[in-house]
N, C-alpha and C positions, 0 to 999 in steps of 0.2 A: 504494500500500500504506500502510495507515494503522495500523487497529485488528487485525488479525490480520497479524502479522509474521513469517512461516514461507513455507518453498516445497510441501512436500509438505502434500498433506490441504488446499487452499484453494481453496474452490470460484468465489470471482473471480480468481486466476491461470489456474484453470481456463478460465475461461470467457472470460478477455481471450488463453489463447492459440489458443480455439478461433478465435474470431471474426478474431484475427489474419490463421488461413488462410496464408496463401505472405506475407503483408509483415513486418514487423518487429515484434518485440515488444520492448519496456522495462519495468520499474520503477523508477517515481519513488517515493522517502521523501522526505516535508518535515518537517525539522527546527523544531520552536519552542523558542527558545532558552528562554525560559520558560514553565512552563502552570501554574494554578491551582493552584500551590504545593506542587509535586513540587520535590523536591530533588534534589543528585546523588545518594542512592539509588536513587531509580524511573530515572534519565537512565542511571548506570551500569548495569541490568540492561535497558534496553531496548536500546543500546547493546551491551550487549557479545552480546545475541542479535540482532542486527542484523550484526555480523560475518560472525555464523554464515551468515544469507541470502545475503550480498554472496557468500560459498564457494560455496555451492549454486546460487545463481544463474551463478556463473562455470562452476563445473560442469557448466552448461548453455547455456553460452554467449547467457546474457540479461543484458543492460546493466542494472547498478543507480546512479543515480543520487540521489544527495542533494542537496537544495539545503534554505538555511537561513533562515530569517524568513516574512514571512508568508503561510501557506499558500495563500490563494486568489491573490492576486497571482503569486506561483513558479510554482502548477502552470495558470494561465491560459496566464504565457509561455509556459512551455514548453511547452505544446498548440499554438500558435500560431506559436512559432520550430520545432518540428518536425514541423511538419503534420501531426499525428498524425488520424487516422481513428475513433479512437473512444478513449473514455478508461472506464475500469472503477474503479471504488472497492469498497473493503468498508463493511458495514454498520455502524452508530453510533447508538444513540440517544440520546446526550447533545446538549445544544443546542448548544452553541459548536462541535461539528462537524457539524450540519446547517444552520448558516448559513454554514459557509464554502464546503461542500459549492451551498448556493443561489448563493452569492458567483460561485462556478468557473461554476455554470451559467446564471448572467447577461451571464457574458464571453466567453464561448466559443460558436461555430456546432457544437463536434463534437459526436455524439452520445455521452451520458455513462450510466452504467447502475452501477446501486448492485446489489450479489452480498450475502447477507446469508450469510457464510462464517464468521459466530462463534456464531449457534444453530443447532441441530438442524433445527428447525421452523420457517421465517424467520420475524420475530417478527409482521411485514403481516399473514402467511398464518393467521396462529394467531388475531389478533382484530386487530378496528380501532378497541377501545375499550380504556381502563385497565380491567383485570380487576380484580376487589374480594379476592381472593385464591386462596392454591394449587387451594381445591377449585372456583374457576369456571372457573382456565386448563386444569386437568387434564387431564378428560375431553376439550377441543377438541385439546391436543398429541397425546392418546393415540389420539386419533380418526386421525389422518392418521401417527403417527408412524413406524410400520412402511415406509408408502411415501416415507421420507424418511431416514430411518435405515440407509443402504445404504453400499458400499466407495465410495471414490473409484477413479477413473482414474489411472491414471500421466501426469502433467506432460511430454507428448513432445516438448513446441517444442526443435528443435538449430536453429541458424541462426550462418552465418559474420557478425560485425558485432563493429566496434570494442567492447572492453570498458573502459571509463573507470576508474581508479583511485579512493578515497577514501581521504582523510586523515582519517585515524581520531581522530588527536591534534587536530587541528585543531576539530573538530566536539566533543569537550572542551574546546578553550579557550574557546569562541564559546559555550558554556553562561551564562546568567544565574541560577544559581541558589546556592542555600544549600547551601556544599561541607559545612559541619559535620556534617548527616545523611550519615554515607557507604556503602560499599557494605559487604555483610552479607557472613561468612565461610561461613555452612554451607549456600547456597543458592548453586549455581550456575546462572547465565542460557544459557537457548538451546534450542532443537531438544531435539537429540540429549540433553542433562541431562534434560530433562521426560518425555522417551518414557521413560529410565530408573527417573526418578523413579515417574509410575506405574506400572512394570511391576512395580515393588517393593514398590509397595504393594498391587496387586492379588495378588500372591503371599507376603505375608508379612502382611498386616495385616486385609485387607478385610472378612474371617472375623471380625475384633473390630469393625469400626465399628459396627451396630444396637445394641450395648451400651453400649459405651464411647468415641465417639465424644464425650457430653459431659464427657468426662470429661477434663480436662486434664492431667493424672499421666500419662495414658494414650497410646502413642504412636500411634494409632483413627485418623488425619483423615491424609488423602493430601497437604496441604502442597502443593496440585496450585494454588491460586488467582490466583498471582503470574505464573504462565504460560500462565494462561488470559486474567487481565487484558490479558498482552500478546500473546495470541493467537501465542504460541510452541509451543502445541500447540491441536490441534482436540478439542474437548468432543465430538466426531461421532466421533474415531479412540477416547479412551477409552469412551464408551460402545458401542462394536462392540468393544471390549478386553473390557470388563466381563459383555457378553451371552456372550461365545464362551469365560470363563475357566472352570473347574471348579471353581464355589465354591456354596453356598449360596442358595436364592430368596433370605432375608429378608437376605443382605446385599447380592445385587446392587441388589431391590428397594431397599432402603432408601439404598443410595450412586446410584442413577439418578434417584432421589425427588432427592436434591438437585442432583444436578450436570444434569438438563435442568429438571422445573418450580420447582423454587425458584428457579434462576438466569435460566430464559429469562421468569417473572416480573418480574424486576427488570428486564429488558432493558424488559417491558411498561411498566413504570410510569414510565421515565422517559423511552418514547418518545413517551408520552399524555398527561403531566400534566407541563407546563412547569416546577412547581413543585415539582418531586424534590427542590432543594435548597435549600427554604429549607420553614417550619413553614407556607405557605400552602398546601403538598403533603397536609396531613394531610386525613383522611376528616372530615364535619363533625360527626361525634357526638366526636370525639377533640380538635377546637379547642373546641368547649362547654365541654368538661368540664374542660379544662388552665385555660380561662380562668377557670371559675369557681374553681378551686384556685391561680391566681397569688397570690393575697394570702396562700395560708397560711404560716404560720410556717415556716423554715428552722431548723433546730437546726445545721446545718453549709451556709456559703455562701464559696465559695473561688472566687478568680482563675483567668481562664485560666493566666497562669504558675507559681500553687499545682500545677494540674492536669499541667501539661507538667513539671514536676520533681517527682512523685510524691507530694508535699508534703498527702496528705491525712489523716485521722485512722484509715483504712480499709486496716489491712496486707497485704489482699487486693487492693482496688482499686490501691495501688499497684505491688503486684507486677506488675498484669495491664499499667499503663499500661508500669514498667520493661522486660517481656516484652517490647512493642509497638518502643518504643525501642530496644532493642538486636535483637532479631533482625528486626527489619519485619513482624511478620506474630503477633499476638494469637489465640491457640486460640477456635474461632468462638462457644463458650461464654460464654466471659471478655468477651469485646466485646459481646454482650449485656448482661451483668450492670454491664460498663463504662461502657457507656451509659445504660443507667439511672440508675446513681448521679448521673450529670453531673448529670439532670436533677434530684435529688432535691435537691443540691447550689448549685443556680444560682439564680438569679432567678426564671427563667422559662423554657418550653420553646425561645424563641429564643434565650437566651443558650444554653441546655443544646445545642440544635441546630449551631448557632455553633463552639463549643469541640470539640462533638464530632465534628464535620465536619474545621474546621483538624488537629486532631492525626491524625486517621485519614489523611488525606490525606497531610501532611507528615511520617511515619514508615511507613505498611503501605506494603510494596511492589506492592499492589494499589488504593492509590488512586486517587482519581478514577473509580469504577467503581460502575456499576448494583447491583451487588451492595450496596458502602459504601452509597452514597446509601439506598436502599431498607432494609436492615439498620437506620441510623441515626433511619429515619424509622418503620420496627415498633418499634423501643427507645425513643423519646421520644414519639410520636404515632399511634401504635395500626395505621399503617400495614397490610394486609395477617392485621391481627389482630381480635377483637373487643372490644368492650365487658367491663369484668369487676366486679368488687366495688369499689366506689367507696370512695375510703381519703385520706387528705388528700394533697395535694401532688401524685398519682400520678390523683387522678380517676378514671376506669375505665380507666385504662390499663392494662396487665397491671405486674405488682409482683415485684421479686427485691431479696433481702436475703441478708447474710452467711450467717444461720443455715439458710437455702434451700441454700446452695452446700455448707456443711460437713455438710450430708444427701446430699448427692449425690458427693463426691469428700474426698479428703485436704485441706483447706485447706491444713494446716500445710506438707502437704512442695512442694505449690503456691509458696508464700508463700519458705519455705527457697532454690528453686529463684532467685527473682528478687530477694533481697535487695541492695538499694542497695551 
């Protein structure tokens, strides 16, 4: 168990207890003590819905074990010290887990089989090439999506076998990371928090999201991404939520538009293009056009640390990074407009790229995530987007300014909200 960390709704628990059959099943979690500069707020929310599993799992009398340091090495042993018969992974398309992922299957004789249990549509099945954006993945997800779009099974494996303990504290101390980001107060991690969380928002809110979704003042956006990143709830169980509730086409339409092809997009682009995170990802009319804009003039050019302490001349921009900082998780509007500025701000779209990667990472409790990557890369380098009115600095890159946002919501009581 890696990227979707839940018991109900997962279609590779599913499918390691089918093939189980009468022998033993387990779940192994490998621990990295450090990753790609998550701090202990992403460790403490994966972490403490990780508890939750070890419950559920006990519940069902399956062995959860943790081991800690490097993943391919751990989960080779323990294939190998427990003679295990087959090994099941969930799906990842970020690169540093499909080499560790190769690593495992270099070392190992068992048979190993990847479950793509965090999209809809497995993203293989959907295309075997980077889609150039929403309207080329569309039609091919919508094509199949129905025969894929179905309930799950109930998880029936009971089996009498040892249940191992974890030291919960223990696997906090053995943390390498930056305690100063810490954990967030109005978002609780886990299962059972997230089912609640959307069932609240499909019943109380969802009716406003086609309007007022960009709209930050506004409370429009399900706050659902932090649990999705950690695959503590299935995007498969809310959209069968969303299809079966008594609400509106244009707002189920409009909330399924983002949470299966916006998202299982991003899942595309960074299982296709090696270069998700750095500015060599961008489409090549979008490196053209940056490059021939690098030398333009800067009227404001600020430090990454300007940027990480809000330190800009823009009381909007900084509210938005303030927002990001203190509760993990920036209104998906605002991180748009966010990122832009970096770029307008910076050197160049690699520095812009750069800074805006590090902070998204190192504060959203969704970092590290196809979503981030991809987002960051439509807001600096046209990713996913088109060509537009060619303007200094920005190129044809698509272009957002204060006096864009104070047309579309309250800056002021924005701004009020997040004051230093």
């Amino acid at each position: 168990m890696s990227r979707d960390q839940r018991v109900e709704d997962n279609w590779a628990l599913l499918h390691a207890a089918e093939i189980s059959g009468d022998k033993s099943l387990a779940v192994l979690f490998n621990l990295v003590p450090e990753f790609e500069g998550a701090a202990l707020r992403q460790y403490w929310f994966m972490l403490e819905g990780l508890k939750e599993v070890y419950r559920e799992l006990r519940s069902r009398n399956i062995p959860f074990h943790i081991t800690v340091g490097d993943p391919a090495g751990n989960i080779s042993e323990y294939i190998r010290k427990n003679r295990c018969g087959a090994l099941v992974t969930d799906f990842d398309p970020l690169k540093i887990k499909r080499r560790w992922k190769k690593e495992v299957a270099g070392s190992i004789d068992t048979a190993f089989i990847e479950v793509d249990a965090h999209n809809i549509v497995p993203s293989r099945k959907v295309s075997g090439k980077q889609e150039y954006a929403a309207y080329t993945i569309r039609p091919k997800i919508e094509k199949v999506l129905d025969s894929f779009l179905t309930d799950f099974p109930e998880p029936g494996k009971k089996q009498q076998i040892d249940l191992p303990p974890v030291d919960w504290d223990k696997l906090y101390d053995n943390l390498k990371v930056d305690r100063s980001v810490g954990p967030v107060e109005w978002l609780k991690p886990g299962a059972a928090a997230a089912k609640k969380s959307i069932g609240r928002f499909i019943e109380e809110r969802i009716e406003r999201y086609p309007g007022e979704s960009n709209d930050p003042n506004k409370k429009a956006v399900s706050d659902i991404s932090p649990y999705l990143h950690f695959g503590q709830i299935s995007a498969q169980r809310i959209a069968l939520m969303v299809r079966e509730a008594d609400i509106s086409p244009d707002a189920r339409e409009a909330y399924l538009e983002e949470l299966i092809i916006r998202r299982e997009l991003s899942d595309n682009y960074c299982l296709y293009n090696d270069n998700y995170d750095s500015t060599a990802g961008f489409p090549d009319w979008a490196i053209k056009t940056l490059g021939e804009h690098k030398k333009d003039k800067r009227e404001f050019n600020y430090s990454g640390e300007e940027f990480e302490n809000a330190r800009t001349h823009d009381p909007l921009w900084n509210a938005a990074q303030r927002e990001m900082v203190t509760r993990g998780k920036m209104h998906g509007y605002m991180r748009m407009y966010w990122a832009k500025k970096i770029l307008e701000w910076t050197s160049g779209p690699e520095e812009a790229f750069e800074i805006a990667l590090h902070l998204n990472d190192r504060y959203e409790l969704d970092g590290r995530d196809p979503n981030g990557y991809a987002g960051i890369a439509w807001a600096v380098g046209g990713v996913h987007d088109r060509a537009w009115k060619e303007r200094e600095i920005f190129g044809k890159i698509r272009y957002m300014n204060y006096n864009g946002c104070r047309r579309k919501f309250n800056v002021d009581e924005y701004i009020d909200r997040y004051q230093d």
